[in-house]
C-alpha positions in Angstrom: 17.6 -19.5 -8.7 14.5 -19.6 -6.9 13.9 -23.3 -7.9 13.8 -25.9 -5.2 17.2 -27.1 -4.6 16.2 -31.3 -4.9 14.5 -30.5 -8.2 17.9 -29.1 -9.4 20.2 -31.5 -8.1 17.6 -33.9 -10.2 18.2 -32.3 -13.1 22.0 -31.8 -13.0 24.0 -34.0 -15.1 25.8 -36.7 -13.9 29.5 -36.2 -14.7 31.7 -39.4 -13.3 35.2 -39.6 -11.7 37.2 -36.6 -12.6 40.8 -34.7 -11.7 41.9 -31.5 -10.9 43.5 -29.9 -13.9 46.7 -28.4 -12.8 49.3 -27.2 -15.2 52.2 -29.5 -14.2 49.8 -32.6 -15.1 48.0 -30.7 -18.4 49.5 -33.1 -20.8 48.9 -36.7 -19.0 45.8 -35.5 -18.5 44.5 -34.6 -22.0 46.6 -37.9 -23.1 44.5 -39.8 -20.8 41.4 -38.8 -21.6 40.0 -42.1 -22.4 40.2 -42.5 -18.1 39.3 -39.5 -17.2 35.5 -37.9 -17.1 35.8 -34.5 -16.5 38.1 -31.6 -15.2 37.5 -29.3 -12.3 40.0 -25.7 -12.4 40.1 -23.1 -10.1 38.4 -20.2 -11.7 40.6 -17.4 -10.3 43.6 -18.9 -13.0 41.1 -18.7 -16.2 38.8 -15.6 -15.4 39.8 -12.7 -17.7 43.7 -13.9 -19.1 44.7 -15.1 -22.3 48.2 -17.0 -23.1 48.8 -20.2 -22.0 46.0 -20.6 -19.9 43.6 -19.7 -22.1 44.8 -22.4 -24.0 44.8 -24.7 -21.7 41.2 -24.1 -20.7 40.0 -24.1 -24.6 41.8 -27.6 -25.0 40.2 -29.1 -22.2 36.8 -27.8 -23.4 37.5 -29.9 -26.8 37.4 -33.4 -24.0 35.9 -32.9 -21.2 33.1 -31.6 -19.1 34.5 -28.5 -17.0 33.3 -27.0 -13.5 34.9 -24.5 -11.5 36.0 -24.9 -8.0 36.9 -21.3 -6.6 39.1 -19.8 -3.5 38.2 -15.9 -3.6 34.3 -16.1 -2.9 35.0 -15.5 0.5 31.3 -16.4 1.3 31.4 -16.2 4.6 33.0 -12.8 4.8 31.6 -9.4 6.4 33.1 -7.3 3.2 30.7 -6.6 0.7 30.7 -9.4 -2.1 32.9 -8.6 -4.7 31.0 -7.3 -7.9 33.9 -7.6 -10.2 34.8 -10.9 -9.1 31.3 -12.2 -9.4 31.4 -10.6 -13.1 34.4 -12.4 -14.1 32.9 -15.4 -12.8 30.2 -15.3 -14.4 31.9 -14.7 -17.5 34.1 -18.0 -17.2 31.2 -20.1 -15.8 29.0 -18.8 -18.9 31.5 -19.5 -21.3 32.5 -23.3 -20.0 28.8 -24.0 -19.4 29.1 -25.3 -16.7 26.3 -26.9 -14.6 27.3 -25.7 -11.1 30.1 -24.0 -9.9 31.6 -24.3 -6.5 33.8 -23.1 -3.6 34.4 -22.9 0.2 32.1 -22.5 3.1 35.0 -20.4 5.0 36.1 -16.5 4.8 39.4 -15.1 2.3 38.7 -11.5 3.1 38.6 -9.0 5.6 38.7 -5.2 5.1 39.4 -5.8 1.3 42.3 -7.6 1.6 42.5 -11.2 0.8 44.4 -13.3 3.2 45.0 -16.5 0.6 43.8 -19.1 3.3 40.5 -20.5 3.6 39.5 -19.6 7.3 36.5 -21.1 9.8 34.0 -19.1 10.4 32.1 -18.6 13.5 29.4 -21.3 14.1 26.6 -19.1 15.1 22.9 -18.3 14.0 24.3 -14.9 12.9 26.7 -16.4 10.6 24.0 -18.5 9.4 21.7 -16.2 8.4 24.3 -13.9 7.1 25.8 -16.5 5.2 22.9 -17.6 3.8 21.8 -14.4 2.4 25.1 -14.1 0.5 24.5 -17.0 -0.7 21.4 -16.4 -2.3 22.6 -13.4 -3.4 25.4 -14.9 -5.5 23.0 -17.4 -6.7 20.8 -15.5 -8.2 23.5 -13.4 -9.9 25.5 -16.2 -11.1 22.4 -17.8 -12.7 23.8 -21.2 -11.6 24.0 -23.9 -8.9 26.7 -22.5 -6.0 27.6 -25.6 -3.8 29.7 -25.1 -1.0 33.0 -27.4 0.5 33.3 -28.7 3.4 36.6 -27.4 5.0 39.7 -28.1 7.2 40.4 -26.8 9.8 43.0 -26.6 12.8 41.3 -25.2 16.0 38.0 -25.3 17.6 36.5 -21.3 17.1 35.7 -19.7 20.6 31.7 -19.0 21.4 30.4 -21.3 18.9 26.4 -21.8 19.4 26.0 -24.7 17.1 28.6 -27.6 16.5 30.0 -27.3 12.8 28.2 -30.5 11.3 25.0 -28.5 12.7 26.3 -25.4 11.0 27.2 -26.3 7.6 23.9 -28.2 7.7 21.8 -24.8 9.0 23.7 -22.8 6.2 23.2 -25.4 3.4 19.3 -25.6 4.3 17.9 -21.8 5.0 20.5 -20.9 1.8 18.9 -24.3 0.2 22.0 -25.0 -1.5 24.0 -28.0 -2.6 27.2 -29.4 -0.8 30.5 -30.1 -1.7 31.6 -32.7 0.6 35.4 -33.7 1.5 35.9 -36.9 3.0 39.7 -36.1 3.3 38.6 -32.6 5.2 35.7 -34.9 7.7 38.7 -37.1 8.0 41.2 -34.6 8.3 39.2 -32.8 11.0 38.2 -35.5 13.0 41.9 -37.0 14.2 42.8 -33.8 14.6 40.0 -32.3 16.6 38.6 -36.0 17.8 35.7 -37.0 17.1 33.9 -39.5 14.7 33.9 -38.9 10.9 31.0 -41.4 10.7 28.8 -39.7 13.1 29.6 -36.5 11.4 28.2 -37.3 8.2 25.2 -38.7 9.6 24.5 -35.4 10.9 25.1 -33.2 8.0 22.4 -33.3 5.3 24.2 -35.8 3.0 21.6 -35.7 0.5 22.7 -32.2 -0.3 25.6 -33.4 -1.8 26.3 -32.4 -5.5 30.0 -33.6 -5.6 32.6 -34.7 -3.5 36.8 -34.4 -3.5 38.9 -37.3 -2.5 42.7 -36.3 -1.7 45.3 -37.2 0.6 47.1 -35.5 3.7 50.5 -35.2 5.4 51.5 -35.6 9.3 52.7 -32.5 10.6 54.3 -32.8 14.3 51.0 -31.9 16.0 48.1 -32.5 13.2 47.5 -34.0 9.9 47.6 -31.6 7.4 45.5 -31.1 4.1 47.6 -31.0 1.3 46.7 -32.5 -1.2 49.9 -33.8 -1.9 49.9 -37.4 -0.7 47.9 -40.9 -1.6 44.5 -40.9 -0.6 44.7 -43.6 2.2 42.0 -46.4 3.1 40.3 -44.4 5.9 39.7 -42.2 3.0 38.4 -44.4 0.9 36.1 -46.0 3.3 34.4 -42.4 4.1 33.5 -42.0 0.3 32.2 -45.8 0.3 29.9 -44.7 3.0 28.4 -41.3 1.4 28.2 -43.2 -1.8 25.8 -46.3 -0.2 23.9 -43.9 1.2 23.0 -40.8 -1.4 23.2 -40.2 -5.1 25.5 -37.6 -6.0 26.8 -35.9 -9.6 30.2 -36.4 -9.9 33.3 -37.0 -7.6 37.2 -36.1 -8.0 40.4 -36.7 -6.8 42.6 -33.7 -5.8 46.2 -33.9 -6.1 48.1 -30.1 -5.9 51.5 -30.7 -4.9 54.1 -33.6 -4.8 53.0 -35.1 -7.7 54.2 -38.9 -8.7 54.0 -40.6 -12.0 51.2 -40.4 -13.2 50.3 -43.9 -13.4 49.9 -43.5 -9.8 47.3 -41.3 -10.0 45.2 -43.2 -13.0 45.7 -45.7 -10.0 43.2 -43.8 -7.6 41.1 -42.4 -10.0 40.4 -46.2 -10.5 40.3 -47.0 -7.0 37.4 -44.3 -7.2 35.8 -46.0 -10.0 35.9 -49.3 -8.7 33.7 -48.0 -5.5 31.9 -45.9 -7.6 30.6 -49.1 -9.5 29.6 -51.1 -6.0 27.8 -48.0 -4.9 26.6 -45.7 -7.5 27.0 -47.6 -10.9 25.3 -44.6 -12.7 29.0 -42.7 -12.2 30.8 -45.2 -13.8 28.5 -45.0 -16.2 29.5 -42.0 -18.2 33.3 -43.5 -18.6 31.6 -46.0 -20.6 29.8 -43.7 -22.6 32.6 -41.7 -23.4 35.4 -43.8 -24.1 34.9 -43.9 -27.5 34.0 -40.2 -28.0 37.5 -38.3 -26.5 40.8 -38.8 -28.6 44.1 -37.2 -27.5 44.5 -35.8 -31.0 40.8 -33.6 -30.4 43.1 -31.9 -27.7 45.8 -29.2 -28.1 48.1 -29.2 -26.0 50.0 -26.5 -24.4 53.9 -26.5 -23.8 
């Protein structure tokens, strides 16, 4: 992966508006595949099983384009990266095909045990350089394109040298990787730790950007909480207008994990997406067209 990031980001596919594919929603999903252009999963549910979700994954295969978004990378921490993981990645990311794979810019791990949040790291030049490293590292192992999310987060970390828009931009450029950017996290983060989403992204390297998640958030009694579990609301919206004026990027999806309503409601934001997609960045709206006559519920199996 030694190649120049912007000649790879040129020559990545451009994959639409896409969904999460989460097992409570399996069968809307590939019975909507008509209005849907491709699935993210989290790879940690498909890497080395059979059964059901095995299944699953080899039915979505049959529709859709698939990339992996991933929890247990744990990028950012000080353990040594996990070879097995990294093989069972591999594995899954070779046998999808797919044409990046992603997952947080945070740390999971600490002293070989996995803490199952996604935690801030320290916004230093240390970090930077030992992130970046890693990051190569993984690359070059994986044999694909590693982009890296944006993420929440609840407190501001003691001793930072650099602010975090200046850190995730330091990281992204000396690893000369591609980004994953939340506009729900940048929104997210900015009520709760006040300060402007707009001036964020204007100091992050936007043109980084690979894909980005839309998703909605809950009010807890001090913060607003990512959930996922909620309607992506127009402040939302407006912050994925902005990115999409302003840089080309491959594909963008809405997350929805928890609380799920009919599922009308979400064809509803996936064409809420669209719609901006195709005042913005008609190339993404592009690829529903294409494929509307090439998916058929019936190509799908699905799984009870």
């Amino acid at each position: 992966m030694s190649q120049d990031f912007f000649k790879i980001k040129n020559d990545l596919p451009v994959l639409g508006v896409g969904l999460g594919l989460r097992r409570e929603l399996e069968s809307e999903t590939f019975a909507n595949a008509d209005k849907i252009d491709w699935l993210e999963i989290v790879p940690e549910n498909y890497m080395d099983v059979g059964g059901r979700a095995r299944a699953r994954l080899e039915a979505a295969l049959k529709q859709f384009p698939v990339v992996t978004h991933g929890v247990n990378l744990s990028i950012g921490s000080t353990d040594e990266l996990n070879k097995d993981y990294l093989k069972s990645l591999k594995g899954l990311l070779d046998f999808i095909d797919a044409p990046w794979f992603s997952d947080h810019l945070c740390f999971t791990s600490f002293g070989g045990a996995y803490m199952h949040d996604l935690l801030p790291l320290p916004q230093t030049k240390e970090a930077v350089r030992h992130i970046a490293e890693r990051i190569k590292r993984v690359q070059d192992y994986i044999e694909r394109p590693l982009i890296l999310e944006n993420i929440s987060y609840y407190m501001e970390l003691p001793h930072a040298e650099i602010s975090e828009a200046q850190f995730l931009g330091e990281v992204l450029e000396k690893a000369d990787c591609g980004l994953l950017l939340d506009v729900n996290n940048v929104y997210v983060n900015s009520i709760n730790l006040n300060f402007d989403p707009y001036k964020y992204l204007a100091a992050i390297p936007l043109d980084r950007t690979v894909q980005m998640h839309v998703a909605g958030h809950s009010h807890g009694d001090e913060v607003i909480i990512d959930t996922h579990g909620a309607p992506v609301i127009e402040p939302v919206f407006d912050l994925l207008t902005y990115v999409l004026e302003r840089v080309p990027v491959k594909a963008v999806m809405l997350e929805r994990d928890q609380n799920y309503p009919p599922f009308e409601d979400i064809l509803a934001e996936l064409e809420e997406i669209r719609s901006i997609a195709a005042n913005t960045q008609p190339a993404l709206t592009l690829v529903s067209q294409s494929n509307t006559q090439l998916k058929s519920p019936a190509d799908a199996v699905l799984v009870d």
